[in-house]
C-alpha positions in Angstrom: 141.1 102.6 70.7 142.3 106.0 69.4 145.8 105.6 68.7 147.9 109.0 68.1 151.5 108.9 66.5 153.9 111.3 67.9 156.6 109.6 66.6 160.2 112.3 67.1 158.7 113.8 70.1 160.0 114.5 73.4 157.2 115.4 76.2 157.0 115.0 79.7 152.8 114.7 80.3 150.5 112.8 78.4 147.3 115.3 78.7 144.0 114.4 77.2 141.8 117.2 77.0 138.1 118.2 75.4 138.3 121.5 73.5 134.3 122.2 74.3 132.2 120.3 77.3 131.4 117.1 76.2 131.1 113.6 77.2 134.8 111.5 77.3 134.5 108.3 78.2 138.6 107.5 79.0 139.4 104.1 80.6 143.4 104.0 79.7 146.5 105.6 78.6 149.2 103.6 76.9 152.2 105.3 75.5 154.8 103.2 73.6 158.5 104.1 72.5 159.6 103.5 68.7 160.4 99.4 68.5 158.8 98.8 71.5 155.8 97.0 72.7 156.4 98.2 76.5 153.8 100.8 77.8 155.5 103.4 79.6 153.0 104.7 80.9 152.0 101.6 82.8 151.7 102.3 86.7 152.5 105.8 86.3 150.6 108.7 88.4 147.6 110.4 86.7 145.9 113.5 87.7 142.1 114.0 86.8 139.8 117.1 86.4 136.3 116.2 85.2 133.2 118.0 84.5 131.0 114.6 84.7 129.1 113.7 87.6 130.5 110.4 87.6 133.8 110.8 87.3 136.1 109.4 89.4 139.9 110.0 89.7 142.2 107.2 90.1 145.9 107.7 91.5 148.5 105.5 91.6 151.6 105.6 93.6 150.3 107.8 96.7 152.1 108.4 99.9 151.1 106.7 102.9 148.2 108.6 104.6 150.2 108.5 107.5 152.6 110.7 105.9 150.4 113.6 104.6 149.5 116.5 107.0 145.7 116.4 108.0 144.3 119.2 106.5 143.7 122.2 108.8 140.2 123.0 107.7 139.4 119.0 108.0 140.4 119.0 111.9 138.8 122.6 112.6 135.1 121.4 110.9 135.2 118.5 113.1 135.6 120.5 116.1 133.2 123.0 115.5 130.8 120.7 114.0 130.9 118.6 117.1 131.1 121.4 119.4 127.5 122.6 117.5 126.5 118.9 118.5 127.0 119.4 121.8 125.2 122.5 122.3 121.9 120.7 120.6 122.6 117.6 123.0 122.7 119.4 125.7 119.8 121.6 125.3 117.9 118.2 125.6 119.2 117.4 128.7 122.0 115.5 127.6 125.9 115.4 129.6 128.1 116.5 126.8 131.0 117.6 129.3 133.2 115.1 129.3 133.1 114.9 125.1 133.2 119.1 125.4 136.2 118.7 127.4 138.1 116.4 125.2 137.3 118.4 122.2 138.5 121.5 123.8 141.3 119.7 125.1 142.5 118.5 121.4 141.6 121.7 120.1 144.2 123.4 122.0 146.8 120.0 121.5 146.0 120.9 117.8 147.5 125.0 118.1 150.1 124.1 119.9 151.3 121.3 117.2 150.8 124.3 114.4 152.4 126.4 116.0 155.9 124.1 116.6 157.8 121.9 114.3 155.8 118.9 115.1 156.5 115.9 113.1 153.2 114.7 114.3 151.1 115.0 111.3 147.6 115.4 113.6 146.2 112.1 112.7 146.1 111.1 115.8 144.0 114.6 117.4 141.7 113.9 114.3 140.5 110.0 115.5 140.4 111.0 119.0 138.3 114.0 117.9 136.0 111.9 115.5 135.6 109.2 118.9 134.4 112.2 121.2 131.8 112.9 118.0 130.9 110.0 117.6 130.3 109.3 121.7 127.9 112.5 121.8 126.1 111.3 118.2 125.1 108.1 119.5 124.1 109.7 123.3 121.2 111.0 121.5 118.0 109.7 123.2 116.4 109.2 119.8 118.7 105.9 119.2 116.6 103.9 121.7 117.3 100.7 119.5 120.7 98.5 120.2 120.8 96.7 116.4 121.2 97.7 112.9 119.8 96.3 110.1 122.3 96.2 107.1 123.7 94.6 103.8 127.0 93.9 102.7 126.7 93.9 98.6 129.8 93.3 96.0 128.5 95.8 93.1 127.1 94.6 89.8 129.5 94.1 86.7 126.9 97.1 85.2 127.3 100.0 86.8 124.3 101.6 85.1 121.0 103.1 86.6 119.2 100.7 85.7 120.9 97.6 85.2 122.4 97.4 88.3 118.7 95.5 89.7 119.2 92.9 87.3 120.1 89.7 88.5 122.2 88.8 85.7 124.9 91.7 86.3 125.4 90.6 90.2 128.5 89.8 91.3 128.7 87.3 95.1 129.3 88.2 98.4 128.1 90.1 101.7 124.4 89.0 102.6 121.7 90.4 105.1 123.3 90.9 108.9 122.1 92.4 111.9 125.1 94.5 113.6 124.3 94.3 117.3 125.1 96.2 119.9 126.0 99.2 117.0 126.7 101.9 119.7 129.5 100.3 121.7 133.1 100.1 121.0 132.7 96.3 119.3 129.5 96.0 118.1 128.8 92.0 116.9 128.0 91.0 113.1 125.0 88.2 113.3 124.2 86.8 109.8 121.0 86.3 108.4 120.9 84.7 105.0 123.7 82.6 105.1 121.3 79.5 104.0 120.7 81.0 100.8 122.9 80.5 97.7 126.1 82.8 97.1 124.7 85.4 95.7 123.4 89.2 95.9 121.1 91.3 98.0 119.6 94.4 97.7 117.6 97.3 100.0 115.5 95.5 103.1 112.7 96.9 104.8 111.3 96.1 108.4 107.5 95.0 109.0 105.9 98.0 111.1 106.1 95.8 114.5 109.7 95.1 113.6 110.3 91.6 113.5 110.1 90.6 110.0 112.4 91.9 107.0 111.5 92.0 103.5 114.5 91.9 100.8 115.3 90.7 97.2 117.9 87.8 96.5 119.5 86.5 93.8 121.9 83.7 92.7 125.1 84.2 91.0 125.9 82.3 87.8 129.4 82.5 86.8 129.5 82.9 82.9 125.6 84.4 83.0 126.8 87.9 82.1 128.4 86.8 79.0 125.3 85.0 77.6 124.5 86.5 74.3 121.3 86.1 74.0 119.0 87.2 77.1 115.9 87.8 75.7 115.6 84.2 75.4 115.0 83.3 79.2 115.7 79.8 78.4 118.7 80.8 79.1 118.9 82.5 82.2 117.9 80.1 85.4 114.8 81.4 87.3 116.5 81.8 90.5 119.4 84.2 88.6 116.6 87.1 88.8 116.1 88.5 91.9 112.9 87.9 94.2 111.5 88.8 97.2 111.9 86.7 100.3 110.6 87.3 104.0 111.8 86.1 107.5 112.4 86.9 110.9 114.5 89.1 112.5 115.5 86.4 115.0 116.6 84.5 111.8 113.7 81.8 111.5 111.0 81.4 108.9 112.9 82.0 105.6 110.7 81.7 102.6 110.4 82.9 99.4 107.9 85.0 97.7 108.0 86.0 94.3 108.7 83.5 91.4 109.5 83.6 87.9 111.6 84.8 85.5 111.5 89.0 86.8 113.7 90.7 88.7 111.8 91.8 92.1 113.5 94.3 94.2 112.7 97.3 96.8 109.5 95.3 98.5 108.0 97.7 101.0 105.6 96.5 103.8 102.3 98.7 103.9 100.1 99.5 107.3 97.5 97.1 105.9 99.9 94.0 105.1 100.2 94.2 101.9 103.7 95.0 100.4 104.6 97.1 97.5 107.5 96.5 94.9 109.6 96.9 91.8 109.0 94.1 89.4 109.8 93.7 85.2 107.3 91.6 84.8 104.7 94.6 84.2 104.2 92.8 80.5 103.8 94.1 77.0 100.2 95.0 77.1 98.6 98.0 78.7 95.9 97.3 81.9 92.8 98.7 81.9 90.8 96.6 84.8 91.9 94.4 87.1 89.9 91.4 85.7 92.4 91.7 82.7 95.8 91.5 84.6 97.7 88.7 83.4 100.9 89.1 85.5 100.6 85.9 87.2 99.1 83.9 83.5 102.9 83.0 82.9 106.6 82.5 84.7 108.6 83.6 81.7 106.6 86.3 79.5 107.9 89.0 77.5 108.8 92.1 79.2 109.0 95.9 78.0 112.2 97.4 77.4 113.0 101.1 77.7 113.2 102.8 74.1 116.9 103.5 74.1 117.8 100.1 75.3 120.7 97.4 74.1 120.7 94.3 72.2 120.1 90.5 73.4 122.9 90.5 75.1 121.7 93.6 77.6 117.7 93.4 77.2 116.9 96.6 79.6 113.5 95.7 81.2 111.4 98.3 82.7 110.0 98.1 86.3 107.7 99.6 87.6 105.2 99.2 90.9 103.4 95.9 91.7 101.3 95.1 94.5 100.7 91.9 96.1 99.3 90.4 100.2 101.6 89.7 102.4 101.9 86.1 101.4 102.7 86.8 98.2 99.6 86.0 96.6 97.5 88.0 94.2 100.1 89.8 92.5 99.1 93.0 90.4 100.6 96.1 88.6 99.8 99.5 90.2 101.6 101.6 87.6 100.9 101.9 83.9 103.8 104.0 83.4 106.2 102.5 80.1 108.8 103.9 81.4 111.0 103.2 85.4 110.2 103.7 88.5 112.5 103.7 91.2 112.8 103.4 95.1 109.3 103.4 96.7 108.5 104.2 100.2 105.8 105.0 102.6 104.5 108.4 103.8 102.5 108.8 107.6 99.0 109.0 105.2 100.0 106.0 103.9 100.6 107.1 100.4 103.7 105.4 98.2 106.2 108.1 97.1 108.9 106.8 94.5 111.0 108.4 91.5 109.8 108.2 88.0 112.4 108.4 84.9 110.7 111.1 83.6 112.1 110.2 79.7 109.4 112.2 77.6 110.3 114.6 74.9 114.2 115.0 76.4 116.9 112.9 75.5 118.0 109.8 77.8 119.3 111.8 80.6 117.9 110.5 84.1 115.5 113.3 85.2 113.8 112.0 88.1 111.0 113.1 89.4 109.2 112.5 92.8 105.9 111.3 92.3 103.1 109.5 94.8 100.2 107.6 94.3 97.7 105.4 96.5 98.1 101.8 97.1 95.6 100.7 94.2 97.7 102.7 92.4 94.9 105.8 91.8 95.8 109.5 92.1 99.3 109.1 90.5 100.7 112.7 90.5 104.0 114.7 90.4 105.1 115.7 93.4 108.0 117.5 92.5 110.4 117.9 90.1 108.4 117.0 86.7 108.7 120.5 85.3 112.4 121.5 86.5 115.1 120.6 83.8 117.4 118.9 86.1 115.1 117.3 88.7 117.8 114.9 90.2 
C-alpha cells in the first residue's frame, strides 16, 4: 500500500488524483488519526470520476431510491421511446391503443405532478409506463415462442478476459433454466441441471430443431483458486475444468461430452451435426495435417499460454477453435492461431464468425477483431476490425 503522512493537517476530502491519463488501479482509502489505529474513513461516501473503461463507482450511504426524484429526461425517453414503439407495432397490424392510451394518460399525470408541489416523486408513472412498454414489446408477432432459455451464473473470483472461462476461478450457484411462459405477468422458472454438481455454467446454444441444448459445466472446489501450482494438473481434478455436456430441452438425456483436463466452453451446434467450440487443449505443437493431430493422444497434456501470462499459480491457457461430431467423438483443432479466440457463432452460409485477440506487434491491450472461417477451419480471414487501432 502507498501510505502518505500528513501528519498536522486539517482537510475535509481525501482526493486521489492522476496528474496525466494513466492507469490507477485504487481498491481502498484508509485515513488514520495521530495514536490511532481507527480508519476514519471507513464507511464514508466516495465519489468517482474515471477515465477507464472498467471503472466502476461504488457509493456508500445513498438515500432510499424511493426518496430521489425520477429524473425528468428518464420518464420523457420512456414515453417517446414507447410511443415510437407503437407507431412500428402498429404499422404491422398490431392494437397498440390501449398501451397508447395509458402512455398518454401518464404522460399528462406526469405535467400535472411538475407543475404542483407533489410529494410524489414519479416512481410510480415511471413502472406503470415501463408495464405499458413492455406489454406492446412482447405483442410483437415475432415472439412466437412461450420459453426462454437462460443461465443464472455467480461470476468468477478473476474478473479478467480471459480467465474468467477457467474452471478454476468459478465461484457456485445459478445453473441452466428454462423460464416459461416469459411473456405473462409470472412467468415459471423450470431447472435443468440441477443433477449436476454445485458448480458453474456458461453460454448455451439450442440444436437447429430446438430440442437439445449444448453448454459447458464445471465443478467447484473450494480452496482450488489458491493452489499454487497449476501447471501441474495433478493438482487440479478433471471435472474442475469445464466441458461440454448435451441434453434435452424437456430435461432428459444428460450426458457428457468432452473429457480431460481443458476447459471447453461456447459449443455451437452446426447445420451438419457437428458442433464447434473453445477448447485449451490446442497443445504445444503446431498442426500441419490432420493425420498429425494429437488432441485426443492424452487427458492432461501441456497447453500454450499467452506471452504475457502469470506464474503457476495463474497458468493463462489459450483457446482457440476445435471441432468435433455431435457425439463428441473425433475431436480436432480448426485454428492454428497462438493466440485467443473468443465467442464463435454461425452465419446463414454456414460459416463460423468469432473474435480473435489480435496481440501482434501492440502491447497487451484486447483488440478484437471479427474474423470467419469454414468449418474445417480453411479460408480464415479478417472480417473486420484487424487494421483499426481500437477494434473493440
Amino acid at each position: 500500500p502507498l501510505s502518505i503522512d500528513v501528519a498536522g493537517s486539517e482537510a475535509r476530502f481525501v482526493r486521489i488524483q492522476l496528474a496525466d491519463v494513466n492507469y490507477l488501479h485504487l481498491d481502498e482509502v484508509e485515513v488514520f488519526e495521530i495514536g490511532s489505529d481507527s480508519n476514519v474513513a471507513l464507511n464514508r461516501r466516495a465519489n468517482q470520476s474515471s477515465t477507464s473503461n472498467w471503472s466502476t463507482a461504488s457509493i456508500l450511504g445513498e438515500p432510499a431510491q424511493e426518496d430521489l426524484p425520477l429524473p425528468t429526461i428518464l420518464m420523457d425517453q420512456v414515453i417517446e421511446r414507447g410511443l415510437k414503439l407503437a407507431s412500428d407495432l402498429d404499422r404491422l397490424g398490431i392494437d397498440v391503443s390501449e398501451s397508447v392510451a395509458a402512455l398518454d394518460n401518464i404522460a399528462r399525470r406526469w405535467k400535472e405532478r411538475r407543475s404542483t408541489d407533489s410529494t410524489d416523486q414519479g416512481h410510480s408513472l415511471y413502472l406503470q409506463a415501463r408495464w405499458a412498454v413492455r406489454r406492446m414489446t412482447l405483442s410483437n408477432p415475432l415472439l412466437d415462442f412461450d420459453d426462454l432459455l437462460i443461465v443464472k451464473r455467480v461470476p468468477g473470483t478473476f474478473t479478467h478476459m480471459s480467465d474468467q472461462y477457467y474452471g478454476w476461478f468459478s465461484r457456485p450457484g445459478g445453473g441452466l433454466y428454462v423460464l416459461e411462459g416469459f411473456k405473462s405477468d409470472t412467468p415459471k422458472l423450470r431447472p435443468l441441471t440441477d443433477a449436476l454438481p454445485s458448480g458453474s455454467i456458461l453460454r448455451p446454444d439450442i440444436s437447429f430443431d430446438g430440442k437439445r441444448v449444448i453448454f459447458p459445466h464445471c465443478t467447484h472446489y473450494p480452496g482450488l483458486r489458491g493452489e499454487s501450482n497449476k501447471l501441474d494438473k495433478s493438482n487440479v481434478p478433471e471435472d474442475a475444468f469445464y466441458h461440454l455436456f448435451e441434453m434435452n430441452l424437456d430435461g432428459t438425456n444428460l450426458h457428457q461430452l468432452t473429457f480431460g483436463k481443458y476447459d471447453d466452453f461456447d459449443g455451437r451446434y452446426l447445420p451438419d451435426g457437428r458442433i464447434v467450440f473453445l477448447s485449451t487443449r490446442r497443445g504445444q505443437d503446431v498442426v500441419c495435417t490432420s493425420d498429425t493431430n494429437i488432441v485426443d493422444a492424452g487427458s492432461a497434456l501441456p497447453d500454450s499460454y499467452v506471452r504475457c501470462g502469470g506464474g503457476p499459480e495463474r497458468p493463462v491457457a489459450v483457446y482457440t477453435l476445435h471441432m468435433m461430431d455431435g457425439d463428441g467423438k473425433q475431436v480436432t483443432r480448426i485454428s492454428p492461431f497462438e493466440m485467443f479466440e473468443w465467442t464463435p457463432s454461425i452465419d446463414d452460409q454456414g460459416q463460423i464468425l468469432y473474435a480473435r485477440w489480435d496481440y501482434v506487434d501492440r502491447h497487451n491491450m484486447p483488440y478484437m477483431s471479427l474474423w470467419s472461417t469454414l468449418p474445417d477451419g480453411t479460408d480464415a480471414r479478417a472480417v473486420f476490425g484487424n487494421y483499426t487501432r481500437n477494434p473493440h
